[in-house]
MIRO-829576 format. One record per residue (C-alpha): residue in one letter; x negated, y, z negated. Coordinates in pm, whole numbers, padded with zeros to 5 digits, always signed. Each point is the difference from the previous one (the first is absolute). Example, Ala and Ser with C-alpha at 12.3 -4.5 7.8 and 13.67 -1.06 7.14 Angstrom:
<nodes>
A-01230-00450-00780
S-00137+00344+00066
</nodes>
This chain:
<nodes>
X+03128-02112-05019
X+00167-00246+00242
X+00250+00155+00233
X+00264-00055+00260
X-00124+00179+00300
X+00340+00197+00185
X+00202+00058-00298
X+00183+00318-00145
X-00158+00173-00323
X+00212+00061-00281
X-00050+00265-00222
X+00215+00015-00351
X-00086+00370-00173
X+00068+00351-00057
X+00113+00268+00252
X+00004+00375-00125
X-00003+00308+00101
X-00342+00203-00078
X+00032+00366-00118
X-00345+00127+00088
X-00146+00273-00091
X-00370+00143+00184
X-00165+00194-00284
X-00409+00132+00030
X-00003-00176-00319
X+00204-00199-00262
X+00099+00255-00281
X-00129-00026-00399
X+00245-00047-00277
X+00202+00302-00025
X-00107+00167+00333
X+00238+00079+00284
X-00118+00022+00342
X+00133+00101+00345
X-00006-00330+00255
X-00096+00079+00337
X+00213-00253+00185
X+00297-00216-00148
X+00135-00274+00246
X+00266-00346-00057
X-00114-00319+00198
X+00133-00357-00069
X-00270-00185-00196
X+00057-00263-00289
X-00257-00301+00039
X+00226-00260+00107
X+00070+00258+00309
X-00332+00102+00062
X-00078-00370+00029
X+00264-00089+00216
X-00039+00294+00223
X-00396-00068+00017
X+00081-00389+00132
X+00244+00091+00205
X-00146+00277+00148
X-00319-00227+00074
X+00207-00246+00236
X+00161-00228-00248
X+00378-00068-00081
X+00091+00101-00335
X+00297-00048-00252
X-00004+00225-00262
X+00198-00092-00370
X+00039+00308-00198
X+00289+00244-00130
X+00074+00343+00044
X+00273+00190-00174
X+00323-00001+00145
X+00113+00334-00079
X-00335+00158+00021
X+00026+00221+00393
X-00384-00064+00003
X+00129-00353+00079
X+00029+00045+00331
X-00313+00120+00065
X-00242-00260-00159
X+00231-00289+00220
X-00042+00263+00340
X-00353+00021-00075
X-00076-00375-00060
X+00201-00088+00333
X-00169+00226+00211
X-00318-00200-00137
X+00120-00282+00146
X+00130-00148-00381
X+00314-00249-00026
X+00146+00200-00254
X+00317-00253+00010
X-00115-00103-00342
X-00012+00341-00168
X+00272+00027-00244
X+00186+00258-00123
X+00031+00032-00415
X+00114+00239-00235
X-00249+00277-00108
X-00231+00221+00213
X-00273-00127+00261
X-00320-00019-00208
X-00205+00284+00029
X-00384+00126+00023
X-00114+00348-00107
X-00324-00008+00192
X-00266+00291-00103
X-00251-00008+00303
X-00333+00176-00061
X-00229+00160+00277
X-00162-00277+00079
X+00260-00289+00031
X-00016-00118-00383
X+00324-00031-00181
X+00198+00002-00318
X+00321-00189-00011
X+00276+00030-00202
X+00265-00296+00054
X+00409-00039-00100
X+00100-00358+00100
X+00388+00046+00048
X+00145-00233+00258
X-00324-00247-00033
X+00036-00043-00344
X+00374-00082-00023
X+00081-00310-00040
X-00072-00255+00315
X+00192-00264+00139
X-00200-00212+00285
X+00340-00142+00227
X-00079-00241+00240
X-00087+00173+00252
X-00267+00180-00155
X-00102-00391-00186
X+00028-00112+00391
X-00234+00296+00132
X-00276-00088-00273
X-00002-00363+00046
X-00010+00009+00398
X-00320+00282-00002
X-00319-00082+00110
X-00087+00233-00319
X+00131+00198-00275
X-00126+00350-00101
X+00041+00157-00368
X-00075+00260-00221
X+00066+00134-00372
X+00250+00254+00098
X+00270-00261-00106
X+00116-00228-00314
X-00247-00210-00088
X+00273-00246+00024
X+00071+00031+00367
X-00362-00039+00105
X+00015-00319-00176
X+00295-00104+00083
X-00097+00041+00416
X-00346-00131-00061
X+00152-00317-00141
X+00253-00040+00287
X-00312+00036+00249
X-00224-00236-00139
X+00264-00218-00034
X+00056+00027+00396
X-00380+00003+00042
X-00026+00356+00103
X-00288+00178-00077
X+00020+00315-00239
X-00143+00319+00007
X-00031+00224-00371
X-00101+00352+00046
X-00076+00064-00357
X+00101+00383+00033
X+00263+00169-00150
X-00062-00171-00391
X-00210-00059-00236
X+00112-00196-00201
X-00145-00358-00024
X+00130-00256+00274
X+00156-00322-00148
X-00145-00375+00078
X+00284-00116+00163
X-00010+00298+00273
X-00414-00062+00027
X+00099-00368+00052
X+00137+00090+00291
X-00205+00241+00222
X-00217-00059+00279
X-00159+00352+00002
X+00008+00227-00292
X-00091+00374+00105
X-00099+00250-00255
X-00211+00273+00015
X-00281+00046-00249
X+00150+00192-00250
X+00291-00258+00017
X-00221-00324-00011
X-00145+00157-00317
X+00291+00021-00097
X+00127-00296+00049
X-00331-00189-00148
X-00099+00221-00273
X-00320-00045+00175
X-00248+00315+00138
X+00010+00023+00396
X-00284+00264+00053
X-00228-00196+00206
X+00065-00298+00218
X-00095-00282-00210
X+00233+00176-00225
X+00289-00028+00231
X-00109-00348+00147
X+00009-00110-00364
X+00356+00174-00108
X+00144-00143+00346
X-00135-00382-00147
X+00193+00010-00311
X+00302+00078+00234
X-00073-00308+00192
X-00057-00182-00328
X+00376+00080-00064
X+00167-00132+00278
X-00066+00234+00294
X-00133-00137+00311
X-00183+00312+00114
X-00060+00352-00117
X-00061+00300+00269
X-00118+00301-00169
X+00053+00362+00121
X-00278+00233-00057
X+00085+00324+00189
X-00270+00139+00180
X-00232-00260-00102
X+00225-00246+00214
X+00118-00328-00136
X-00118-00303-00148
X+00219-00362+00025
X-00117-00323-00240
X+00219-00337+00150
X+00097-00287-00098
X-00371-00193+00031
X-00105+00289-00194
X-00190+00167+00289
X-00066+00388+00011
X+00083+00175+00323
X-00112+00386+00005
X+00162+00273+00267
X-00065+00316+00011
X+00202+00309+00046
X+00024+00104+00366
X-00093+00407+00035
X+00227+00282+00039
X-00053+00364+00050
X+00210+00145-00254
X+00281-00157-00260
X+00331+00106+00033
X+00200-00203-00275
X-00070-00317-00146
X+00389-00027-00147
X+00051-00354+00165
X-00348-00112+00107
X+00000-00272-00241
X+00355-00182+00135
X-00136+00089+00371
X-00290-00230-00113
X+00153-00282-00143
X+00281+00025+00283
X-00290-00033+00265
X-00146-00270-00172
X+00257-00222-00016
X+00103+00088+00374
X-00367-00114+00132
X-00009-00317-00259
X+00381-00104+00169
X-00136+00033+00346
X-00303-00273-00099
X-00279+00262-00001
X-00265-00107-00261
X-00064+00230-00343
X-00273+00146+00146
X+00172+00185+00348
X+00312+00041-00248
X-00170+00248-00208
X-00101+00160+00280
X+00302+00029+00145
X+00130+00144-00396
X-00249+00238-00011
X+00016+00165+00299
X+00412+00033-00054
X-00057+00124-00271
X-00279+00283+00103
X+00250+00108+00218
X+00264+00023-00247
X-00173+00264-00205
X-00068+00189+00256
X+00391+00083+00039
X+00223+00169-00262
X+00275-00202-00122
X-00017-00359-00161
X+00275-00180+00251
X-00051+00307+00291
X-00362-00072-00005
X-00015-00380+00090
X-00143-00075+00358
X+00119-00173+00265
X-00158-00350+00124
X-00177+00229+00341
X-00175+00252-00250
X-00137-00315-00236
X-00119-00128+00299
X-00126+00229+00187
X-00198+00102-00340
X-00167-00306+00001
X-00088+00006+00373
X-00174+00329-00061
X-00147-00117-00280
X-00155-00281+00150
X-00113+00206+00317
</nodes>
């Protein structure tokens, strides 16, 4: 993944508000149950990854659209600022901000229930926003959009010969061979490389071997997120780098952990640090993610990452 060392990131995704809900458990079919918390934070993956890069030190433009008419508005564009977002880009369409019901076990797993709204009406990439992706040092997306769109921006940075970034999150439906074409890093999680392959991804070999067929297809390299068991990255020699999860004491929440990942990644590759101290650097964002509640609230600053990894090495 070549890069131009000092540039912004930009990010083109979703922004929405999350609706969560902390239950004991997740009810069965036809039970009711009493949640023992309910909370709104700003969320959406194209704002959790935005937040997460610019919260780690490095300028960020975000692309997205929030509703215009929707008074949660305000909030998600107060919340990205104060992350230290250029939210100049975030437009304002008919329809309501896209929202997240989020039901949070005991425990930190999830359940989420998504409405697109604003991110799925129909986009319009001005120039500014066609200026912002071709002068990046890298471009961040997700599945939380049109198909379309991702294509659309991944094609108008490779063009430019900007790097791109897919968090496969948010679909699961198949990805088509033009967008592949063009990716530097693809970034799914087990479940969503199967996915993606039709292949098992139990073991390693089976995920080494899912993540080749990717590569066969056009991407340059595939960095796999495997929870607790870490993370796992196959590049463009066809190499195999392993990292594994840093420890925490207790999980808060891991709404977000995923796009704090891939957000940290791509920070560390744009500053020249090789795969193996960007991983690292992912993975102990990321541990400190889920240890917060919240999916944009619960990205950490640049001085927590590393003073984490410090410690760590101590």
């Amino acid at each position: 993944m070549a890069v131009v060392p000092g540039k912004h990131i930009a990010v083109a995704g979703s922004v929405n508000v999350d609706l969560v809900f902390s239950l004991h458990r997740v009810p069965h079919a036809g039970e009711t149950l009493a949640a023992r918390g309910f909370t709104t934070h700003p969320g959406g993956k194209g704002g959790n990854q935005a937040a997460a890069a610019a919260r780690l030190g490095c300028p960020t433009k975000l692309v997205a659209q929030v509703g215009r008419e929707d008074p949660q508005s305000k909030m998600l564009r107060e919340a990205l600022q104060g992350c230290g977002v250029d939210t100049s880009l975030l437009k304002e369409v008919e329809g309501p901000c896209g929202t997240a019901v989020i039901l949070l076990e005991e425990g930190g797993d999830n359940r989420i229930i998504l409405h697109g709204g604003a991110n799925m009406t129909a986009w319009q990439l001005d120039d500014a926003a066609r200026a912002a992706i071709s002068s990046a040092g890298a471009v961040l997306l997700q599945r939380e959009i049109p198909e379309g769109v991702n294509a659309e921006v991944a094609q108008l940075a490779q063009q430019a010969g900007v790097p791109v970034v897919l968090d496969a999150g948010g679909a699961s439906t198949p990805l088509s061979p033009s967008l592949l074409r063009c990716l530097a890093v693809l970034s799914p999680n087990e479940t969503e490389l199967q996915g993606l392959t039709g292949m098992p991804t139990e073991s390693e070999e089976e995920i080494v071997a899912a993540a080749q067929v990717l590569r066969g297809q056009g991407v340059d390299t595939v960095l796999v997120k495997l929870g607790a068991r870490g993370s796992l990255l196959v590049d463009g020699k066809g190499d195999v780098w392993r990292q594994e999860a840093c420890r925490v004491e207790s999980v808060v929440d891991t709404t977000g952990a995923g796009d704090c990942f891939t957000a940290a990644f791509a920070v560390a590759i744009l500053e020249g640090r090789p795969y193996r101290e960007a991983m690292r650097f992912a993975s102990a964002a990321a541990a400190l993610c889920i240890q917060a509640a919240g999916a944009m609230p619960s990205m950490p600053s640049r001085r927590q990452v590393d003073a984490a990894l410090s410690a760590a090495a101590t």
